[in-house]
Kinemage of the C-alpha trace (Angstrom):
@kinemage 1
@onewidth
@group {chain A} dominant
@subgroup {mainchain}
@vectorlist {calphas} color= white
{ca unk a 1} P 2.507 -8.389 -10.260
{ca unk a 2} L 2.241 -10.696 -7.135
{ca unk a 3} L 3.412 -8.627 -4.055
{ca unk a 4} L 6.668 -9.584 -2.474
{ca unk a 5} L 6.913 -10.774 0.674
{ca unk a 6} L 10.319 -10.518 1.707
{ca unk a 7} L 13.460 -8.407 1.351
{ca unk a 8} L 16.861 -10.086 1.886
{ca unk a 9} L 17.486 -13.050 0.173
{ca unk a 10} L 20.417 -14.833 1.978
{ca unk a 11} L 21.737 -18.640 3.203
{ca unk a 12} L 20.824 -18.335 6.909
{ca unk a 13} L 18.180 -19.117 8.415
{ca unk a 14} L 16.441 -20.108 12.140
{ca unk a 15} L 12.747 -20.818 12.929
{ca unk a 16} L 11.229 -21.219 16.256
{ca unk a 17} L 8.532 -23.590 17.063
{ca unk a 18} L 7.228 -21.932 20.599
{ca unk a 19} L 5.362 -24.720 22.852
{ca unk a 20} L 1.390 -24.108 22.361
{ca unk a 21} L -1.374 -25.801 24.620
{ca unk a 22} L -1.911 -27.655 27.845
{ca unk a 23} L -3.010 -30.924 27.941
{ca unk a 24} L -4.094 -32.698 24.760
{ca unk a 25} L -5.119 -29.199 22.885
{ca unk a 26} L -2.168 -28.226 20.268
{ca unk a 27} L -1.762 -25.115 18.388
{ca unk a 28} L 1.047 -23.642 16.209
{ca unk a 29} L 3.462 -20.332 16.812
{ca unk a 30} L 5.858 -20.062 14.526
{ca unk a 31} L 9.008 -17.207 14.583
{ca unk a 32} L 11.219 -17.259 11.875
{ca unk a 33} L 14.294 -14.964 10.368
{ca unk a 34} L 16.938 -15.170 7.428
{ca unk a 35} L 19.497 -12.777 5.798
{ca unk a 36} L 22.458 -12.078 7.605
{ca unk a 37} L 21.965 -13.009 10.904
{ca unk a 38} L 25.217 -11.760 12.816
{ca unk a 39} L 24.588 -8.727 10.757
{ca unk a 40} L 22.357 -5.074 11.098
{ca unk a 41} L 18.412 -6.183 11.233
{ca unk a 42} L 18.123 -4.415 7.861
{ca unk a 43} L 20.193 -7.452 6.859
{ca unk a 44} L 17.605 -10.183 7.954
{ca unk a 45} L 13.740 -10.539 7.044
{ca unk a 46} L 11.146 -11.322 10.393
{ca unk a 47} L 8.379 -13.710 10.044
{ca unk a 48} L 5.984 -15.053 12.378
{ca unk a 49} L 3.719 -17.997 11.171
{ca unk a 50} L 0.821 -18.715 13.290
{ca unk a 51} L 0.238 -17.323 17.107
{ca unk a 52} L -1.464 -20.290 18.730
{ca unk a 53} L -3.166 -18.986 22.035
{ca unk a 54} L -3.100 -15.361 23.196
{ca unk a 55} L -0.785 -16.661 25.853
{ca unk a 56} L 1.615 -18.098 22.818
{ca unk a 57} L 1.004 -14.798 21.044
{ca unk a 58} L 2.249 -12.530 23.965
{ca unk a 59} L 5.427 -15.131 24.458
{ca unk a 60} L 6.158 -13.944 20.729
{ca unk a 61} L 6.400 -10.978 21.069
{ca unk a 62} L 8.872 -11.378 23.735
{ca unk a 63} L 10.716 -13.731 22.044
{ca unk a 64} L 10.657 -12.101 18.911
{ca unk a 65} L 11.849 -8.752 20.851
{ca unk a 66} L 14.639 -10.790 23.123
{ca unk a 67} L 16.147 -13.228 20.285
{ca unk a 68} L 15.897 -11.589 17.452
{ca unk a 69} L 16.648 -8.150 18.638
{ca unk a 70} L 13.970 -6.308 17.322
{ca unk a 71} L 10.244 -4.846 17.965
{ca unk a 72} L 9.889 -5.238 13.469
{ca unk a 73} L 8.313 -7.905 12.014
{ca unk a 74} L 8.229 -7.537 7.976
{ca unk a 75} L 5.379 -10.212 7.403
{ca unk a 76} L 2.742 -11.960 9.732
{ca unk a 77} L 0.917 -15.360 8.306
{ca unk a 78} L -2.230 -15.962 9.278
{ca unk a 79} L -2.832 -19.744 7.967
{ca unk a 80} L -6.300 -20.056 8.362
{ca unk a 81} L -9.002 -19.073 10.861
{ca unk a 82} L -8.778 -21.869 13.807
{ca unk a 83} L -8.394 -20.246 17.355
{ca unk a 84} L -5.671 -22.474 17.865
{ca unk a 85} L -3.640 -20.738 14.700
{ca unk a 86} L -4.840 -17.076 15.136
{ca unk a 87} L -5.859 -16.172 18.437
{ca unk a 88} L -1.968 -15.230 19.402
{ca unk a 89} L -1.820 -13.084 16.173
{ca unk a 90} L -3.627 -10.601 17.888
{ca unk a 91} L -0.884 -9.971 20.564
{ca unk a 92} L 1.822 -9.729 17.518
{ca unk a 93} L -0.186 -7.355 15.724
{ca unk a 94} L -0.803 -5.163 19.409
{ca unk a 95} L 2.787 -5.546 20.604
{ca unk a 96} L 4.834 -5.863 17.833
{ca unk a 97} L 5.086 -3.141 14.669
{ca unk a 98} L 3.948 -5.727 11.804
{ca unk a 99} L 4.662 -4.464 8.087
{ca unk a 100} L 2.758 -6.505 6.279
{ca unk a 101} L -0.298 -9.293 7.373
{ca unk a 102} L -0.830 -12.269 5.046
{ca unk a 103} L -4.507 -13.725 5.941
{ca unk a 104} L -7.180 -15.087 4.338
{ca unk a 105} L -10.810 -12.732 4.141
{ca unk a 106} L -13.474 -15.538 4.055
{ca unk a 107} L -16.178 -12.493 3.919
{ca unk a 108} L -14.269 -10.801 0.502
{ca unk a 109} L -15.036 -13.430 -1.111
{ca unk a 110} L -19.389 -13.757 -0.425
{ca unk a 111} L -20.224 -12.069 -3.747
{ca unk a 112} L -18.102 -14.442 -5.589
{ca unk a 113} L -19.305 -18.236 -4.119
{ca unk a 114} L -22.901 -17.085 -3.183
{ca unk a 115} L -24.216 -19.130 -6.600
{ca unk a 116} L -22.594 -22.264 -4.785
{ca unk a 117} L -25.479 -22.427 -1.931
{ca unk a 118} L -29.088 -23.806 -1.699
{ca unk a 119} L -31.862 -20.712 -1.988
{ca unk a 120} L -28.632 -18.529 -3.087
{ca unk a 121} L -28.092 -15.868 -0.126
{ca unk a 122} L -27.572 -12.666 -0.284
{ca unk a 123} L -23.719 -11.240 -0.062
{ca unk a 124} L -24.962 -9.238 2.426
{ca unk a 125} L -25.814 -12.426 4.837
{ca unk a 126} L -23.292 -14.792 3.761
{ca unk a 127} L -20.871 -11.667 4.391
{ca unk a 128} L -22.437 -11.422 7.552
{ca unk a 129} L -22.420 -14.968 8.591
{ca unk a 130} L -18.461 -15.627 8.071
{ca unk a 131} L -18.061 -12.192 9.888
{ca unk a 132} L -19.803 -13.870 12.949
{ca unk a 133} L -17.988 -17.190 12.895
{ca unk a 134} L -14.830 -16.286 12.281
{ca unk a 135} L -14.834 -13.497 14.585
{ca unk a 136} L -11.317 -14.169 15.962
{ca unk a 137} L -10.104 -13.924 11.809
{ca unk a 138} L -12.356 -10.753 11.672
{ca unk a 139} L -10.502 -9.134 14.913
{ca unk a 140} L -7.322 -9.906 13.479
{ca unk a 141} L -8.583 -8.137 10.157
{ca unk a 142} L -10.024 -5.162 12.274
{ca unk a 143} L -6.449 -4.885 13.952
{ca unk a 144} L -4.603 -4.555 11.257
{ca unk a 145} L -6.506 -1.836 9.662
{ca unk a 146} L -6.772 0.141 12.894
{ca unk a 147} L -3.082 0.183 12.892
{ca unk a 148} L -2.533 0.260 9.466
{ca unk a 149} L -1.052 -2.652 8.178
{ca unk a 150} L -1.581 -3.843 4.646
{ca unk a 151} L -3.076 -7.084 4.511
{ca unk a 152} L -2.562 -9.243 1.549
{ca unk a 153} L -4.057 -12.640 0.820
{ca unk a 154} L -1.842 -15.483 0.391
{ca unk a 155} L -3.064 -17.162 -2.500
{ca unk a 156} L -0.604 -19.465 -5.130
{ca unk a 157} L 1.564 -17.571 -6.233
{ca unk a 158} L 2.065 -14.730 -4.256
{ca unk a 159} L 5.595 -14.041 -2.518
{ca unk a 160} L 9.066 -13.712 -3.795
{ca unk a 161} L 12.627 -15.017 -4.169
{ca unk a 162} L 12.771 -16.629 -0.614
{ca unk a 163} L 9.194 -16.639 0.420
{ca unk a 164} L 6.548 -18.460 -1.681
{ca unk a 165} L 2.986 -19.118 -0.985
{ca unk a 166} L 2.142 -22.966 -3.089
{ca unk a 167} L -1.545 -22.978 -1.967
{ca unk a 168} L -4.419 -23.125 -1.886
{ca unk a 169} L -4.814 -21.188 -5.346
{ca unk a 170} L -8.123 -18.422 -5.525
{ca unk a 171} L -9.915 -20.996 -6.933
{ca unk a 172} L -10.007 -23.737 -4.878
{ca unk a 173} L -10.039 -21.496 -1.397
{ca unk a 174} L -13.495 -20.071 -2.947
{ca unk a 175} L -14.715 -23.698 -3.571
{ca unk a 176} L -13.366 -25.162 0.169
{ca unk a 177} L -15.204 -22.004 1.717
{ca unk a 178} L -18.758 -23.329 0.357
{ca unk a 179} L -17.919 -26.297 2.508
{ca unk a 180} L -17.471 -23.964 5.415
{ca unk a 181} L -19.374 -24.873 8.653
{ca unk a 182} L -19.985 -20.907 8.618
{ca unk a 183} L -21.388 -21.603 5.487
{ca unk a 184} L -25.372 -22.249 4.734
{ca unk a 185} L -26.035 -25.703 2.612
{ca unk a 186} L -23.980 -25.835 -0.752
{ca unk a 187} L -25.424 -27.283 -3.510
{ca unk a 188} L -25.898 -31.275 -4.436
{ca unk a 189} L -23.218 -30.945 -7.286
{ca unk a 190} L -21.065 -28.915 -4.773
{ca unk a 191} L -21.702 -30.579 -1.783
{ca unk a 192} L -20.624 -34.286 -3.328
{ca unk a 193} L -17.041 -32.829 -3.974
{ca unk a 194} L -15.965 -32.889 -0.142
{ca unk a 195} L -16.088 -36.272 2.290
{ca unk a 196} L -16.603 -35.382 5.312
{ca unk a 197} L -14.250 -35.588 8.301
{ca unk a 198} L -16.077 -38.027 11.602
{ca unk a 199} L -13.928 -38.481 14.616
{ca unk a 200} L -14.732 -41.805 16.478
{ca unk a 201} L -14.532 -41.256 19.942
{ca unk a 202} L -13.858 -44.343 21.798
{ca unk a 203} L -11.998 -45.553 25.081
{ca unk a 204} L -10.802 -48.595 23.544
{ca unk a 205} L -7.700 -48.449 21.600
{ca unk a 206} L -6.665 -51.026 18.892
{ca unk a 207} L -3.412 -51.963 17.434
{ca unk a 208} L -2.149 -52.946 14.398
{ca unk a 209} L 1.677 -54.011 13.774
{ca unk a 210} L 4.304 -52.293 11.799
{ca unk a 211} L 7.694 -52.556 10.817
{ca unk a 212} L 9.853 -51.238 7.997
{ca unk a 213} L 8.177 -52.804 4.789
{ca unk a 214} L 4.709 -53.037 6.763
{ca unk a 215} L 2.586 -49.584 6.436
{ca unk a 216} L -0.981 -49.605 7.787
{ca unk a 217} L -1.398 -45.476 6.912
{ca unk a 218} L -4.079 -45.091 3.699
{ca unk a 219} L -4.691 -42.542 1.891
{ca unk a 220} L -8.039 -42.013 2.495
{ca unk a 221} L -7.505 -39.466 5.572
{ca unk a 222} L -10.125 -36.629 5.606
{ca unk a 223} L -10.352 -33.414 7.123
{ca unk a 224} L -12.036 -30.001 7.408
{ca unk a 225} L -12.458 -27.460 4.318
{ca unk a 226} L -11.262 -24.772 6.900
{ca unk a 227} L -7.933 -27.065 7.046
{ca unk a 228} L -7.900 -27.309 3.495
{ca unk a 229} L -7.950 -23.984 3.250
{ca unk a 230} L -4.569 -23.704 5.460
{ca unk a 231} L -1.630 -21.340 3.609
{ca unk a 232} L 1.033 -23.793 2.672
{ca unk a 233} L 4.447 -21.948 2.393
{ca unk a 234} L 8.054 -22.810 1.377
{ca unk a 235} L 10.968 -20.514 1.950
{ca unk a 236} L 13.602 -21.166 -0.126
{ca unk a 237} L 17.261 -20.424 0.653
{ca unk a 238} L 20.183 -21.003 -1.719
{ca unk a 239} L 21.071 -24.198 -0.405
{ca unk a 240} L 18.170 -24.745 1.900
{ca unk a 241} L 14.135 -25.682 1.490
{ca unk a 242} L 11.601 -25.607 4.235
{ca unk a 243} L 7.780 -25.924 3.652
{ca unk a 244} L 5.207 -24.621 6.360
{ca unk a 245} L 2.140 -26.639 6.045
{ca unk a 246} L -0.052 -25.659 9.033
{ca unk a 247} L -3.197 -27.806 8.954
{ca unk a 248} L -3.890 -28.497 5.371
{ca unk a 249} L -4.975 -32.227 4.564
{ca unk a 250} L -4.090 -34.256 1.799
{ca unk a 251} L -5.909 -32.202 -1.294
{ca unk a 252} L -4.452 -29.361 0.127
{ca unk a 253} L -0.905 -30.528 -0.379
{ca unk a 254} L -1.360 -32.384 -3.223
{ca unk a 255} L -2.793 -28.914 -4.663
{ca unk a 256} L 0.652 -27.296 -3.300
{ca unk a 257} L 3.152 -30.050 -5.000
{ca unk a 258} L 1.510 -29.835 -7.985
{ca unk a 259} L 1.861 -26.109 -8.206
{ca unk a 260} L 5.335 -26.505 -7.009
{ca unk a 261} L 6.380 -28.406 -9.757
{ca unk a 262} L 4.726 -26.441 -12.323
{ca unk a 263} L 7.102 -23.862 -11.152
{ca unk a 264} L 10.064 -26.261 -11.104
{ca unk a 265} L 10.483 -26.366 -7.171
{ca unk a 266} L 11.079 -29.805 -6.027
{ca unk a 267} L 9.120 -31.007 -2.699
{ca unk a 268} L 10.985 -33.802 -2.817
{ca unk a 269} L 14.210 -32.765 -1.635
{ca unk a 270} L 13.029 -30.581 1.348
{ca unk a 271} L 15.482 -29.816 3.864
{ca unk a 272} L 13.076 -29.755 6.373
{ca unk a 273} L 9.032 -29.157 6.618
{ca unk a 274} L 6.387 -29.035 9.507
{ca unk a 275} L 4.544 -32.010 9.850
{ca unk a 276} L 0.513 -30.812 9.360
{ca unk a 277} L -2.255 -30.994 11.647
{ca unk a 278} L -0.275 -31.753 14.931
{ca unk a 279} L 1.228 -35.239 12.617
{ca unk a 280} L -2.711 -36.261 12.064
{ca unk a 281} L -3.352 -39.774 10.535
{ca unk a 282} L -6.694 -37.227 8.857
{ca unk a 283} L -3.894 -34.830 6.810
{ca unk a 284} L -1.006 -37.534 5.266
{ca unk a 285} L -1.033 -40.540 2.769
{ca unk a 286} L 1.609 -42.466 1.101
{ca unk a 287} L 1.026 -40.763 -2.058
{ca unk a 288} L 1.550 -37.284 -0.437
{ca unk a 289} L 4.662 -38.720 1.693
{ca unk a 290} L 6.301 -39.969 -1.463
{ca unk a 291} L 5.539 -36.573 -2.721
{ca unk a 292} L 6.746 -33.892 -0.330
{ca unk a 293} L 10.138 -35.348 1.853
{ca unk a 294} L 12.356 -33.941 4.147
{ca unk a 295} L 15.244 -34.609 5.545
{ca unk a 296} L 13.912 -33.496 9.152
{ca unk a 297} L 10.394 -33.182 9.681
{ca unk a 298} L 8.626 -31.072 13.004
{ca unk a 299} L 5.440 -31.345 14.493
{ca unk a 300} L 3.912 -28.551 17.115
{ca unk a 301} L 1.728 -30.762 19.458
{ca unk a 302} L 0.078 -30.309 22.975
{ca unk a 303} L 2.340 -32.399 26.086
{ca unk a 304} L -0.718 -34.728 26.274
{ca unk a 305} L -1.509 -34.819 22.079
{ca unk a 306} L -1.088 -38.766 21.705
{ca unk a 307} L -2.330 -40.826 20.714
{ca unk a 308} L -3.789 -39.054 17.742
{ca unk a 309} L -1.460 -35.966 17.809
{ca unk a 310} L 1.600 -37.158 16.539
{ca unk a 311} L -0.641 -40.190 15.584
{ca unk a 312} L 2.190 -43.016 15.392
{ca unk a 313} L 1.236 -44.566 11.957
{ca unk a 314} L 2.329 -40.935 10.683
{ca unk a 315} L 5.684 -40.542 12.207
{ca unk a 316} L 6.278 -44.248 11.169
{ca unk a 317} L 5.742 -43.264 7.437
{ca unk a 318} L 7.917 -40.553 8.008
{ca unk a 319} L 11.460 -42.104 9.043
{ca unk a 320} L 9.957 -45.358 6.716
{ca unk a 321} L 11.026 -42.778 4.032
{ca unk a 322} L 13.980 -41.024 5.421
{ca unk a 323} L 12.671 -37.944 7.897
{ca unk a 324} L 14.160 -37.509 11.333
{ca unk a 325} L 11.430 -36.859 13.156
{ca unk a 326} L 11.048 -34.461 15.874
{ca unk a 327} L 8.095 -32.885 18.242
{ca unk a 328} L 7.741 -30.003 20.967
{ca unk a 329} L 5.581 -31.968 23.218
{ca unk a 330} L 4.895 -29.176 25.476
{ca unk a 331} L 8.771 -27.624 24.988
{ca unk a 332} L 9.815 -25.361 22.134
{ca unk a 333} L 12.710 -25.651 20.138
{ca unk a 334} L 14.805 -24.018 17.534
{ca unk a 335} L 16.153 -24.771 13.927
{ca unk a 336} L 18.453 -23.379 12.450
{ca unk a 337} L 20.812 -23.259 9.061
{ca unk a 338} L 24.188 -21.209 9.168
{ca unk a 339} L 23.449 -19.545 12.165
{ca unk a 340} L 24.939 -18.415 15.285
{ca unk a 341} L 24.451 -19.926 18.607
{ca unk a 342} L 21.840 -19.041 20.690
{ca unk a 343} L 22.473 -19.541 24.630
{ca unk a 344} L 20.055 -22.332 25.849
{ca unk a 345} L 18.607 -23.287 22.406
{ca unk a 346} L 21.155 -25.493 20.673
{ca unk a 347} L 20.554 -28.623 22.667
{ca unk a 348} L 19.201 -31.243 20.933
{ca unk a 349} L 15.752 -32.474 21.199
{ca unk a 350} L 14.312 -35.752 21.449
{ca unk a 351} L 13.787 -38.114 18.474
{ca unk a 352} L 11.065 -39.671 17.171
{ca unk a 353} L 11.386 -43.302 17.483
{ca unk a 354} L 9.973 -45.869 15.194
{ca unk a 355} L 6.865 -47.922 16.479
{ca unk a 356} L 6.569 -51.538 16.218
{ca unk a 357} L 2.969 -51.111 17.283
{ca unk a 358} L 0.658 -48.236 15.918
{ca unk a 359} L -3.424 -47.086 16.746
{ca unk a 360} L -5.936 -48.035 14.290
């Protein structure tokens, strides 16, 4: 039986999105809570999704201690291994009393991929070699067992009534982590199943028109295995949907729908969902964006993230098909569904607007 992840099913909900990064350099830290909000905390289930910098990660745990009224938090996420995503978590896990941690073990899984390599390595040294590169993953990992925590990997299918993990499945997590840069060389056949994300750096920026019925965003957007292998989550109230998508690209989600609606949960009609990748033009399509919808759609990016973070071609595909768009630029913000006020939190936070001219 898949473990559960949560305790209280109930209708109210708020998530934080807690500013991350200086400059152009974005990360996410996420704090989230639902059940009965005005009620006892044994009412209401803690999450925190992400802890961005160890700066981000310590402002969680006084956030999480000063808004929620609590020092419990019943289940950490750990999307994937990026510094950006999981260098914070370490703070939670130190300063907070964390029941459960849901992360990824690259290393757990050496014996089972080493066939997928050139010259076939040992488990021993491929063990060895994720160990080393994702060291910030493996302190997190060492952390949690010091102290005790149970540490479950969120795979497809894992979770409950509210919480449910949609991706990536066992499978395809074992596949993405032969395309690793921790990884050695996979093999030809293995190897020609990934494209391969290039960034062009240049100082010259070009533009392209736009306008309702005029959408220059493709689907061919590529990026990383690592943010491939990025948990995608969607908590799911009675009358409210919400889908956590951290960095995962466009296989990724269309991995997650699919496994959505073999389990009759419709992406469509999403209430509201984080943007992935910082709103990269690398993670979304049209074919994904006529997929997965909501009616509000959030993006954690760095003051300075434009133009590629939210890259404008992205948000303009968004409110194209019906998503209010917002972003913390620097300044966190709070969402919320049947719940109280919160002093200094309920004001509302700049739109999105729709771009007439967009980056190539």
């Amino acid at each position: 039986m898949a473990p559960r992840l949560n305790l209280t099913p109930d209708d109210s909900l708020e998530i934080d999105f807690l500013a991350v990064g200086e400059g152009n350099k974005s990360g996410d830290a996420i704090a989230m809570r639902y059940g009965n909000l005005s009620g006892p905390r044994r009412e209401q289930t803690v999450v925190i999704i992400d802890g961005g910098t160890k700066d981000s990660g310590r402002q969680l745990v006084s956030h999480v201690q000063q808004h929620y009224g609590t020092t419990e938090v019943d289940v950490v996420f750990s999307t994937h291994g990026d510094i950006d995503h999981v260098s914070g978590l370490t703070a939670v896990l130190e300063g907070l009393t964390v029941k459960t941690l849901a992360m990824h073990q690259p290393w757990n899984h050496a014996q089972a991929i080493c066939d997928l390599f050139e010259g076939r390595p040992t488990t021993a040294h491929l063990t060895k070699k994720l160990q080393k590169a994702l060291s910030m993953a493996r302190e997190l990992e060492t952390i949690a067992k010091r102290l005790g925590i149970p540490i479950v990997e969120p795979f497809a299918g894992v979770g409950g009534p509210v919480l449910k993990v949609l991706g990536p499945s066992k499978a395809y997590y074992q596949l993405l982590l032969a395309d690793f840069e921790a990884t050695p060389e996979p093999l030809t056949g293995i190897a020609g199943l990934f494209s391969k994300a290039t960034e062009k750096v240049s100082d010259v920026i070009s533009y392209a028109a736009e306008a309702l019925d005029i959408e220059t965003l493709t689907d061919g957007g590529v990026t990383s295995s690592e943010n491939n292998s990025s948990v995608v989550l969607l908590v799911q109230l009675p009358t409210y949907k919400f889908l956590f998508t951290a960095d995962a690209g466009i296989p990724a989600l269309t991995q997650a729908a699919n496994f959505a609606a073999s389990q009759g949960w419709d992406l469509s009609i999403l209430d509201g969902w984080q943007i992935p990748h910082h709103g990269s033009k690398r993670n979304v399509g049209p074919a994904i964006l006529n997929c997965v919808k909501g009616k509000r759609g959030f993006i954690s990016v760095a003051p300075e993230g434009a133009p590629k973070h939210p890259a404008k071609k992205v948000t303009n595909a968004l409110i194209r098909r019906g998503t209010v768009v917002f972003a913390t630029q620097g300044a966190g913000f709070r969402h919320h569904h049947n719940a109280p006020p919160r002093l200094g939190w309920d004001a509302s936070v700049t739109q999105i607007p729709f771009y007439d001219r967009v980056e190539v």
